[in-house]
Legacy VTK file of the C-alpha trace (Angstrom):
# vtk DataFile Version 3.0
C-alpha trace
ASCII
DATASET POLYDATA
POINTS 326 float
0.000 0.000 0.000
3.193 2.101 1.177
4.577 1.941 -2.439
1.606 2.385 -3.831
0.681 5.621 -2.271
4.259 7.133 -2.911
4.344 6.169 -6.762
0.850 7.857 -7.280
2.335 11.318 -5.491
5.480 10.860 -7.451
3.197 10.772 -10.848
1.018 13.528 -9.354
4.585 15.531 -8.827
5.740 14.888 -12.175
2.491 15.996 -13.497
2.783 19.481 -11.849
6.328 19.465 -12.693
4.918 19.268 -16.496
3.249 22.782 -16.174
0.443 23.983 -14.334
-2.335 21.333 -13.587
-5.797 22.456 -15.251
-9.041 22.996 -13.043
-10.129 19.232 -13.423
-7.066 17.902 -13.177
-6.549 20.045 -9.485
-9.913 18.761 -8.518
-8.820 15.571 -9.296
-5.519 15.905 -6.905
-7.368 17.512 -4.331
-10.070 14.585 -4.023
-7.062 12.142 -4.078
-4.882 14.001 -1.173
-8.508 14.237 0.728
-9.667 10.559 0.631
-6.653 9.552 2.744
-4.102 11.311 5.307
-1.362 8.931 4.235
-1.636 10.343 0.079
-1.249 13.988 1.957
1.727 12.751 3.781
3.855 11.221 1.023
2.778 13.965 -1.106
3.844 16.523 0.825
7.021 14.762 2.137
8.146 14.208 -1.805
7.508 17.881 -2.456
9.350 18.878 0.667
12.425 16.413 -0.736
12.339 18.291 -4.470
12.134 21.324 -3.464
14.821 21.035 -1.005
16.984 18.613 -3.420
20.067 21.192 -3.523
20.271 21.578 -0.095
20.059 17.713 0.505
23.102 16.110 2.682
22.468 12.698 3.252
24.922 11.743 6.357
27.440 14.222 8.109
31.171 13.632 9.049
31.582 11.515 12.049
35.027 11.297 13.860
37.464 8.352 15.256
39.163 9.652 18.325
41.780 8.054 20.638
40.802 7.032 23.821
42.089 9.661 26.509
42.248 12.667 23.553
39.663 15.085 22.868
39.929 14.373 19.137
43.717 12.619 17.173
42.667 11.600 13.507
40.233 12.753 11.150
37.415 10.605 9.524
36.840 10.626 5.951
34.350 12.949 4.861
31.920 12.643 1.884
28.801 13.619 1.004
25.910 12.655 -1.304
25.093 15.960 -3.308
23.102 16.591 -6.388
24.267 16.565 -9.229
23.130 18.655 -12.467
21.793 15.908 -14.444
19.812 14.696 -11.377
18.265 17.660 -10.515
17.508 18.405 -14.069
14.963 15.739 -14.154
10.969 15.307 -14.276
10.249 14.920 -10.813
8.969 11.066 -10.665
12.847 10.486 -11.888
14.135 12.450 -8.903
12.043 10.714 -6.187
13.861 7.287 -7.656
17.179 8.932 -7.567
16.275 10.251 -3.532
15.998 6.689 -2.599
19.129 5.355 -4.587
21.142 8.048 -2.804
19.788 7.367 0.226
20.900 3.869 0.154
24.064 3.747 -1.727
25.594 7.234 -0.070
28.966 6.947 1.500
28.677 6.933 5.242
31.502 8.505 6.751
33.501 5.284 5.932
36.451 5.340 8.966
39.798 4.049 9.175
40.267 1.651 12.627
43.628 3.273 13.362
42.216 3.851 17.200
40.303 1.929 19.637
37.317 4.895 20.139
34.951 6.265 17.830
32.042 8.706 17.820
29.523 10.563 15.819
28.013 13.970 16.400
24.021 15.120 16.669
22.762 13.587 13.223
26.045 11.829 12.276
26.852 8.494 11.460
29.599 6.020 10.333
30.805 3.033 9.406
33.716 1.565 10.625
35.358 -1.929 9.648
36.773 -3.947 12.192
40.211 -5.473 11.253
38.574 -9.111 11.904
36.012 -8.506 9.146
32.724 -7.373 11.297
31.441 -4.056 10.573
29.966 -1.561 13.089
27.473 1.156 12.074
27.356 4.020 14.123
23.870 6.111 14.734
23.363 9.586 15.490
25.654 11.195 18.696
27.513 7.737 19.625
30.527 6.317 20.748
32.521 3.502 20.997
35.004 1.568 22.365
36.693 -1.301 20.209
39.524 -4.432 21.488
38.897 -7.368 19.158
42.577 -8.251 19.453
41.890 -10.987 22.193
40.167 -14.149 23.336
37.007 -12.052 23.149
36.298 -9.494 20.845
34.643 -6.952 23.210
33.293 -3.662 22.052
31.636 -1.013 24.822
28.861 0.824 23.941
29.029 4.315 25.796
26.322 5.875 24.427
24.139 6.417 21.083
23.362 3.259 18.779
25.313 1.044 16.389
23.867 -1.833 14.362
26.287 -4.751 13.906
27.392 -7.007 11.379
29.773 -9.662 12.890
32.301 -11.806 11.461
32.373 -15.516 12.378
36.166 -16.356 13.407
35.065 -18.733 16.103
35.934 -15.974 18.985
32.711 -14.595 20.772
31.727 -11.039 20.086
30.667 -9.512 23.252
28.961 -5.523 23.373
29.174 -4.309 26.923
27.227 -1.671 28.582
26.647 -0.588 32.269
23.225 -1.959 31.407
24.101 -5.479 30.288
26.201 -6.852 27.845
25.189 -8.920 24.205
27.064 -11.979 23.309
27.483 -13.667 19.672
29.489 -15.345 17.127
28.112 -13.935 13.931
24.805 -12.437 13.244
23.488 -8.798 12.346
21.391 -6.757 15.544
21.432 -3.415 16.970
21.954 -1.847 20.156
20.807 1.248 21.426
20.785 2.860 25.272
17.951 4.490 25.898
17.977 5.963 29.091
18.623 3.502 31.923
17.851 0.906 29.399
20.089 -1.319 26.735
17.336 -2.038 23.713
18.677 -4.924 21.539
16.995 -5.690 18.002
18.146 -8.801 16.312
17.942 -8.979 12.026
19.505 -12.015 11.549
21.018 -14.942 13.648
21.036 -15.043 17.324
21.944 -13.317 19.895
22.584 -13.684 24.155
20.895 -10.897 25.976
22.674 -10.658 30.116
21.533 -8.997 32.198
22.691 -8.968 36.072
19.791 -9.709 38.018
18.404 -12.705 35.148
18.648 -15.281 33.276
20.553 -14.854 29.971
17.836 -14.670 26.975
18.260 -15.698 23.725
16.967 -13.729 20.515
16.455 -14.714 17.068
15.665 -12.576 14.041
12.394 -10.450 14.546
13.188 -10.028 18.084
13.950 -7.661 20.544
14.860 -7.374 24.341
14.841 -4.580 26.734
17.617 -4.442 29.471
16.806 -2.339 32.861
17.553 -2.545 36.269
19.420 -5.804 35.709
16.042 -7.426 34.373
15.804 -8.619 30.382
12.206 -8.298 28.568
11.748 -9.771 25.401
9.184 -8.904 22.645
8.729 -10.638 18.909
7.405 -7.254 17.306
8.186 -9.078 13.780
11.673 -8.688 10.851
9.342 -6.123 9.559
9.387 -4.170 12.717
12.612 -4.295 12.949
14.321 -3.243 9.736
11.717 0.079 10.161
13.321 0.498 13.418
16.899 0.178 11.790
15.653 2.669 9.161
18.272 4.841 10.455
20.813 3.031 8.615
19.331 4.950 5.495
19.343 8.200 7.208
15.444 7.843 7.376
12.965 7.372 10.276
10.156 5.331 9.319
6.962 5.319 11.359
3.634 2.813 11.883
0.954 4.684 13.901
3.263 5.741 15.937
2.388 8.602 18.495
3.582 12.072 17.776
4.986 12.161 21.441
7.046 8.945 20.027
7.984 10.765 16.914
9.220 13.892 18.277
11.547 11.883 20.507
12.760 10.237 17.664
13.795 13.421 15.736
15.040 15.069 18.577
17.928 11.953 18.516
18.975 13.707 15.373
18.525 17.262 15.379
19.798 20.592 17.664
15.816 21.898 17.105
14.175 20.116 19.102
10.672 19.534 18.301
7.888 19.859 21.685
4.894 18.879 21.773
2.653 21.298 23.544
-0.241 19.071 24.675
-2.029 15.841 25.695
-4.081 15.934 22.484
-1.621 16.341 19.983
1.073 14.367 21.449
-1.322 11.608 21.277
-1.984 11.861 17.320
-1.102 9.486 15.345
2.087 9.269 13.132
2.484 7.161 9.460
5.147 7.361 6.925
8.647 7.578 6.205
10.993 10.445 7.131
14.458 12.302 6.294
15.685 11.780 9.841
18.141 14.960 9.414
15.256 17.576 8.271
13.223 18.466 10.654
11.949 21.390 9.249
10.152 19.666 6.045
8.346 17.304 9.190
7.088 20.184 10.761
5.499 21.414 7.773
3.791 18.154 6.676
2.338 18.695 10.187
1.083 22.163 9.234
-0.225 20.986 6.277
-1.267 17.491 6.434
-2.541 17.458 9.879
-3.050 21.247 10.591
-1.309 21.771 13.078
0.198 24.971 14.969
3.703 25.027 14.570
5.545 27.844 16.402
9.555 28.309 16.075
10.783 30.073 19.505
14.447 29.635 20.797
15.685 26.890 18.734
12.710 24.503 18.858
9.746 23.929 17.243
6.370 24.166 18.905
3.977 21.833 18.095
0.144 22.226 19.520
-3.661 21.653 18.428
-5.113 24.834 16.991
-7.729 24.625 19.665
-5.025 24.856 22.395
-2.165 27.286 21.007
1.221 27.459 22.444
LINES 1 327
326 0 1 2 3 4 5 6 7 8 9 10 11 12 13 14 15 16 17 18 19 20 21 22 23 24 25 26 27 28 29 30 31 32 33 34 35 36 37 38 39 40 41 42 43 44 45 46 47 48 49 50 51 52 53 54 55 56 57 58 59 60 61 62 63 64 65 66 67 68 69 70 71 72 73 74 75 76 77 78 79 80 81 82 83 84 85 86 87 88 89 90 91 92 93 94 95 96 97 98 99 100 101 102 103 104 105 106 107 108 109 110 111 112 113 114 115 116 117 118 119 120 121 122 123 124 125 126 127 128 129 130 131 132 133 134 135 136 137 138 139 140 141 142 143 144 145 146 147 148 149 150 151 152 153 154 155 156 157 158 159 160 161 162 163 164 165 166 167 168 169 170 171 172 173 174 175 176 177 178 179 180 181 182 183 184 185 186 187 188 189 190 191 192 193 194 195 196 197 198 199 200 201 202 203 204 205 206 207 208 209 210 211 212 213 214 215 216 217 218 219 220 221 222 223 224 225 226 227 228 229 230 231 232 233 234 235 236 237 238 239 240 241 242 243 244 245 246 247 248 249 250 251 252 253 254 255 256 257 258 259 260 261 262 263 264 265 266 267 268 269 270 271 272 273 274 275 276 277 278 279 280 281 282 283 284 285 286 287 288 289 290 291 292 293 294 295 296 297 298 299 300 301 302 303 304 305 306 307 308 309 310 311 312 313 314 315 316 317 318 319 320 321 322 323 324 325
């Protein structure tokens, strides 16, 4: 249905892009954008993406540092621009190209030549481990590498990384003060949230520890929540999951999710921070997929789509039912 909806706004985009849309054919656009708050969404979020095309980055520099140095080394720094040709295009053409870049950009591709390595607010990376794994580094994380031993052990400090581990026959333990993940080769995430270690497993299995518990064991589709030594475990589905690992892409993707949900979930990537003014709105709810970086072209699908009062004061963005205000 997803794909559906966005090739029909891509045509309706190309059509405008064409020259201006007659009378019927504007009655015709408006009846489709009206029969269904999704078609609003992806139209608007498309639009949002053209318009903005030449001021599109898709990831931003991330940096390896050495442990006990504020920064030694320098990552290597690319990004996915438009070119002429590209932007040049009838627009059903550039919403392809969007999602080609989106998934074939470079990602801040670093060197292991030190044991730490971090991203800033809306950063990520990529880092190859010497062994043959392959750590992915989400928005404002760090971490702490030693793969030389008996155990490969990375500590995750903060942020999220998804990994893709090697099998060498050594175990492949993450470590956090919350608990610590064990493996041999498979392909999860891990995120600390809070007081909490969140584990999502893709493929293979995984060992969830926790100190107060019973070791759990995951399997694709799964997930586990570490806190207060305790581990909870949930099946939400391999769908689930790889929209939860959208990040990877540089996108958020969202399933009825609740605005308060969504704004936390921006706010992971962005210096404005989005707030949600009240009870009512924070409780709408949320479908679609996302640029994780702009939150600017969000807040205006909320305007638009949803019609919403959005308010820019002090470096955040107000969000708040038109009955209420801000």
């Amino acid at each position: 249905m997803s794909d559906s909806i966005e090739t029909c706004a891509a045509a309706w985009l190309a059509r405008q892009d064409k020259g201006a849309l007659t009378a019927a054919e504007e009655a015709e656009l408006d009846a489709w954008l009206d029969a269904d708050t999704r078609r609003r969404v992806a139209y608007l979020r498309l639009k949002a993406a053209w318009g903005r095309a030449d001021r599109l980055a898709a990831l931003r520099p991330a940096e390896p540092v050495r442990a006990g140095s504020r920064r030694t080394g320098q990552a290597i720094r690319r990004q996915a621009s438009w070119p002429p040709a590209v932007r040049k295009r009838p627009v059903i053409a550039a919403v392809v190209a969007v999602a080609a870049l989106l998934a074939v950009a470079p990602m801040g591709v670093m060197l292991l030549s030190q044991d730490v390595y971090e991203t800033s607010l809306g950063g990520r990376a990529v880092t190859p481990l010497s062994d043959g794994s392959r750590i992915e580094l989400n928005s404002d994380t760090q971490v702490k590498a030693d793969i030389g031993g008996d155990e490969r052990t990375v500590w995750l400090t903060r942020g999220e990384a998804y990994f893709d581990v090697a099998h060498d026959g050594r175990p492949f333990v993450v470590r956090s003060e919350e608990g610590r993940v064990v493996v041999e080769g498979t392909k999860f995430s891990v995120r600390r949230d809070g007081k909490s270690l969140l584990v999502r497993v893709s493929e293979g299995r995984v060992r969830v520890e926790g100190a107060k518990t019973t070791a759990r064991r995951l399997g694709p589709g799964q997930e586990a929540r570490v806190a207060r030594g305790k581990v909870e475990v949930s099946t939400p589905g391999l769908t689930a999951i790889a929209q939860e690992m959208s990040w990877r892409d540089g996108r958020l993707q969202f399933s009825q999710a609740s605005l308060a949900e969504v704004a936390a979930a921006f706010n992971r990537y962005n210096r404005t921070r989005l707030i949600v003014a009240d009870p009512e709105t924070a409780a709408l709810q949320i479908g679609g997929s996302f640029e994780a970086a702009d939150v600017e072209a969000f807040a205006d699908v909320l305007h638009t789509a949803y019609g919403l009062e959005v308010k820019r004061r002090d470096g955040a963005i107000i969000i708040s039912h038109p009955r209420t205000g801000s």
